[in-house]
C-alpha positions, 0 to 999 in steps of 0.5 A, a space after each residue: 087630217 089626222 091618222 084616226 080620220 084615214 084609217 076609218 075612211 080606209 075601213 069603211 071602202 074595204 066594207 063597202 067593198 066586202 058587203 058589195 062581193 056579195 051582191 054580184 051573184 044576184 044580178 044579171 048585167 048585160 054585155 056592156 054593162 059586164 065590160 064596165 064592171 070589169 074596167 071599174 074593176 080593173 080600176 078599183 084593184 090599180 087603185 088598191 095598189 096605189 094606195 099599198 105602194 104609197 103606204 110602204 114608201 111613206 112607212 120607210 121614210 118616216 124616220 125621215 119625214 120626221 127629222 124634217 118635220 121636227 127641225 123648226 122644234 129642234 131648233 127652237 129647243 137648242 135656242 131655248 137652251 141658249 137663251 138660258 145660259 146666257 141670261 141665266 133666267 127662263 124665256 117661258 117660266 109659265 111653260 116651264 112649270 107647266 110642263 114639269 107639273 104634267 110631266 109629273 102629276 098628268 092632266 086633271 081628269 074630268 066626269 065631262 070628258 070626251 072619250 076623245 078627250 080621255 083618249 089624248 089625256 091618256 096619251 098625254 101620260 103615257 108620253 109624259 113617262 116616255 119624257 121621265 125616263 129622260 135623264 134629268 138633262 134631258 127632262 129639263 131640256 125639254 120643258 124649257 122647249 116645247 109647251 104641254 100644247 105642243 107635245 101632248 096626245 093628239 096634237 103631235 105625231 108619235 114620230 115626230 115625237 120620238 124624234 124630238 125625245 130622241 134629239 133633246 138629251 144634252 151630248 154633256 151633263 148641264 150644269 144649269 142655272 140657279 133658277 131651274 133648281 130655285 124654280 124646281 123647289 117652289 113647285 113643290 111647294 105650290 103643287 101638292 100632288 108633287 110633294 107626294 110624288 116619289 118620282 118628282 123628290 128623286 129628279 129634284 135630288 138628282 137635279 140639285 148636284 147639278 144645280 149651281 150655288 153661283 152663276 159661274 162654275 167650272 166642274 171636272 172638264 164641263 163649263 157653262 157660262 164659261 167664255 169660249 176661250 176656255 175651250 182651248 185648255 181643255 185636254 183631248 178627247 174632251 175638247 173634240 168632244 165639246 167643239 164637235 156637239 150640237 150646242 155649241 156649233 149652234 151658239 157659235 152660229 149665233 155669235 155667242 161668247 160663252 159656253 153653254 154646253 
């Protein structure tokens, strides 16, 4: 059940419940029926707070609610982003272009549109912005995670949205595999509407520093695809810095014996 369904359920009982105030003074009840009105009544005001109190408690913890309910996504994103830089090639290319051209270019509008169609369309642009303001880091991050189906309007919940846009930006700067960059230039070629896009030329200039030529490289203290003995010559706080991040407890987790981060 959505927010939008809950909050027209409690609007509709607090007007039925203003609409019925009035009508009291219009009728004549007798002794036991005043005694039934006053237990309905009792009632109706314990359920009132109820319903107060539940809302207070789940508004403080939303931020947890949402850690838990975003953790398989989490999951799923640092595994997306391993996956890539050990076989150097996208789980998801479908996903991943897809992805960049909503993020980009935003749904296509339609004269057939639902106005709860137009709603999601729209809270699908105002949350594609939310994912450029990303570094390019983590704007790539994320579109080789979650489909456009999974984080567009009206299919998951502003928290645990803002915790996953929150959670996905690389603690280091990626040095990422040739197909993202080779990938990135053929969209603008395909996709007309991006090559008008001043947005998407700036993140494609940005993403071409960062973008290696060859499929190993070390650059200042960051490696990708670098065995994972490589860490032990890197100098302090560097090193700390590398073994204490997300990606690479993960990888290590999962046996691996590169680096991706």
């Amino acid at each position: 059940m959505s927010a939008t369904i809950v909050l027209s359920q409690l609007k509709s009982l607090l007007e039925k419940a203003e609409h019925l105030k009035g009508k009291f003074s219009k009728v004549y009840p007798t002794n036991d029926q005043w005694d039934t009105l006053s237990d309905w009544s009792l009632k109706l005001s314990e359920a009132a707070k109820a319903v107060q109190d539940e809302i207070r408690v789940l508004k403080e913890s939303r931020s947890d609610r949402a850690w838990k309910e975003s953790e398989e996504h989490r999951s799923k994103a640092q595994s997306c982003r391993g996956d890539l830089f050990t076989k150097g090639r996208l789980k998801q290319p479908v996903i991943f272009r897809r992805n960049i051209v909503t993020m980009f270019k935003g749904p296509k509008d339609s004269k057939f549109d639902s106005e709860d169609m137009k709603f999601r369309k729209e809270a699908t642009r105002k949350r594609s912005e939310l994912i450029r303001g990303l570094s390019p880091n983590g704007v790539i991050s994320w579109a080789i995670a979650f489909a456009p189906t999974l984080w567009g309007g009206g299919s998951m919940s502003a928290d645990v949205f803002t915790c996953l846009l929150d959670d996905i930006e690389p603690e280091l700067v990626q040095i990422w595999p040739l197909v993202i960059r080779e990938t990135l230039h053929l969209l603008i070629e395909d996709e007309e509407s991006l090559k008008e896009s001043l947005k998407y030329q700036k993140f494609l200039k940005v993403t071409d520093l960062i973008s290696p030529s060859n499929k190993h490289r070390e650059m200042k203290h960051i490696y990708t695809n670098a065995p994972t003995s490589n860490i032990l010559r890197l100098p302090e706080p560097f090193r700390t810095v590398v073994k204490n991040s997300k990606l690479w407890k993960w990888e290590r987790s999962k046996n691996m014996k590169i680096i991706g981060c």
